[in-house]
C-alpha positions as CSV (number, residue, x, y, z in Angstrom):
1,X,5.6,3.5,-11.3
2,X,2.1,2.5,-10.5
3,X,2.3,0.1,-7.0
4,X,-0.2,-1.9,-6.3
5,X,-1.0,-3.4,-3.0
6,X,-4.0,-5.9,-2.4
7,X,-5.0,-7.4,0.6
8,X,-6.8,-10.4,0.8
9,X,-9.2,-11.2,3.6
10,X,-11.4,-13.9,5.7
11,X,-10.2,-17.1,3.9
12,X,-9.1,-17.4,0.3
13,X,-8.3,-14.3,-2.2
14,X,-11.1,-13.8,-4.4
15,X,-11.1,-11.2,-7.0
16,X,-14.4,-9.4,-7.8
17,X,-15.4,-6.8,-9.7
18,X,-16.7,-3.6,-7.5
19,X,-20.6,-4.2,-8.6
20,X,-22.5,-7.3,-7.6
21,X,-22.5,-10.0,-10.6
22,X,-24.9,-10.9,-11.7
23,X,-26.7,-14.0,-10.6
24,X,-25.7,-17.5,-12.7
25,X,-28.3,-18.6,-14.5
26,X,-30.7,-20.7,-12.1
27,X,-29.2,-19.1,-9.2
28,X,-31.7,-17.6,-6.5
29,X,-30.1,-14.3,-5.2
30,X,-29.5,-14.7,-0.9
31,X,-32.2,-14.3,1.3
32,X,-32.2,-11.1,3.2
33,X,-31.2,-13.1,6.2
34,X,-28.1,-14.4,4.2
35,X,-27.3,-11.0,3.0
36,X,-27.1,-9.5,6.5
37,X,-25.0,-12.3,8.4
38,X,-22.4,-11.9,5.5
39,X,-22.5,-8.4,5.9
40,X,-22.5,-9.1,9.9
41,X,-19.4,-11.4,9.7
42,X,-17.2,-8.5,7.8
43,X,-18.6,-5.8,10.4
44,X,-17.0,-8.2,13.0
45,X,-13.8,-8.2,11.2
46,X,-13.6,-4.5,10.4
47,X,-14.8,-3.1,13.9
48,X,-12.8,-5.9,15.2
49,X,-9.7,-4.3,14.1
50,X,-10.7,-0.9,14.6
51,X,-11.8,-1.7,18.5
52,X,-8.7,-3.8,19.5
53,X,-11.1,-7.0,20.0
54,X,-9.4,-10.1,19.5
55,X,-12.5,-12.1,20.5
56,X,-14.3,-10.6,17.5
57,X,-12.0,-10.6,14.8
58,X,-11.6,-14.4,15.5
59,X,-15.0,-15.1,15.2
60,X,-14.8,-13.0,11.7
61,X,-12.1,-15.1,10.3
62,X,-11.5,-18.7,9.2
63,X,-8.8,-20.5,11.1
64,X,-7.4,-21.6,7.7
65,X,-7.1,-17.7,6.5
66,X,-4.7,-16.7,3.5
67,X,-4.3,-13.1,3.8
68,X,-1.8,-11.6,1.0
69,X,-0.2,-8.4,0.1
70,X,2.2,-7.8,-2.9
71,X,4.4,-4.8,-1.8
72,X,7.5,-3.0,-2.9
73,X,11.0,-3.4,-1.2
74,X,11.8,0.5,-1.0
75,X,16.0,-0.7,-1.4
76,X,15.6,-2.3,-4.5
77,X,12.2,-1.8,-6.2
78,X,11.5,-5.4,-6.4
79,X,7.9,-6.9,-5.2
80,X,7.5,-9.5,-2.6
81,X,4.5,-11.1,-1.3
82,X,3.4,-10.5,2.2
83,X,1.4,-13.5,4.3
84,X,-0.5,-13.7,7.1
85,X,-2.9,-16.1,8.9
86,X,-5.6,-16.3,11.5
87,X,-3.2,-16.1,14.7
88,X,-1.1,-13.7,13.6
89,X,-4.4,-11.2,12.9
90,X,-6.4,-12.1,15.7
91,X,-3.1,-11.4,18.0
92,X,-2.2,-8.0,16.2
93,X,-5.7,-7.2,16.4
94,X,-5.4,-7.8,20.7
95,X,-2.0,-6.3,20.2
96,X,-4.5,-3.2,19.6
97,X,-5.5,-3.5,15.5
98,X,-6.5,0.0,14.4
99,X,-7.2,1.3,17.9
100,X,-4.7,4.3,16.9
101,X,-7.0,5.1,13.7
102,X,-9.0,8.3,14.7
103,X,-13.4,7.8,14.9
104,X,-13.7,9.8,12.2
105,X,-11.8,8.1,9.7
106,X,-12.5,4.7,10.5
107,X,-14.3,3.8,7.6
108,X,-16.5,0.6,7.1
109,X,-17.8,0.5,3.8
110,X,-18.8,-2.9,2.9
111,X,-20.6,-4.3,-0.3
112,X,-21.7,-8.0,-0.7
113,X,-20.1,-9.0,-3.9
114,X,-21.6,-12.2,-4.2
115,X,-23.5,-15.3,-3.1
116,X,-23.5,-18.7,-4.7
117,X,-24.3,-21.2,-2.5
118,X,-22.7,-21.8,0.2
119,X,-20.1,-19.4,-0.6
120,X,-19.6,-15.4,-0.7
121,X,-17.6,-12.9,-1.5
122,X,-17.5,-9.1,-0.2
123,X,-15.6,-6.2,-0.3
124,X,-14.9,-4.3,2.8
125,X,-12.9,-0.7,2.3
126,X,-11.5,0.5,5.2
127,X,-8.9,3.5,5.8
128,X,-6.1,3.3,3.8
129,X,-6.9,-0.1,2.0
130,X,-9.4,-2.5,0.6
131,X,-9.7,-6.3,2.0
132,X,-11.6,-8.8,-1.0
133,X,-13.0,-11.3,1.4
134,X,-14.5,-15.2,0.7
């Protein structure tokens, strides 16, 4: 049986495909400036966790975040729905986040999704899973 696990970042799930959609019609794609501080903001949250920092996951996140995982109970099959918040992220990441994850495999592959507005979404993959962000 296929699991699958998402994890949901920053503030609200979004789901989005894996290329960049296309613009709506009327909608100017983000300045380079835009691009870069949305691309900044998920750098803070992935080498957050990676380097322990507490200080710069919190700036990375929303104090309102939804973060969600569907996972399987290994006793009886049956998925549940994992939560989390801003606190509880910010003090696992202090707690030392991904610290234990070796230099080499601390990926940080992140692709801007979208922009409309004043809203984004991204993708950030990291080792072992995938955070949507918004």
């Amino acid at each position: 049986m296929a699991r699958i696990a998402l994890r949901l970042g920053l503030v609200v799930a979004a789901l989005a495909s894996a290329a960049p959609a296309a613009p709506a019609r009327g909608q100017t794609p983000p300045s380079a400036a835009d691009s870069a501080a949305i691309r900044a903001a998920a750098l803070d949250y992935v080498e957050g966790w990676y380097a322990g920092d507490a200080a710069r996951m919190a700036r990375a996140v929303h104090p309102e975040l939804a973060k969600r995982i569907v996972r399987e109970n290994p006793e009886n099959g049956r998925s549940r729905l994992d939560q989390m918040g801003a606190m509880s992220l910010v003090e696992g990441t202090g707690r030392g986040g991904g610290r234990d994850t070796p230099a080499a495999q601390r990926q940080r592959d992140v692709v801007v999704l979208d922009v409309f507005e004043n809203a984004a979404s991204a993708r950030a993959t990291m080792s072992g899973w995938v955070d949507y962000m918004r």
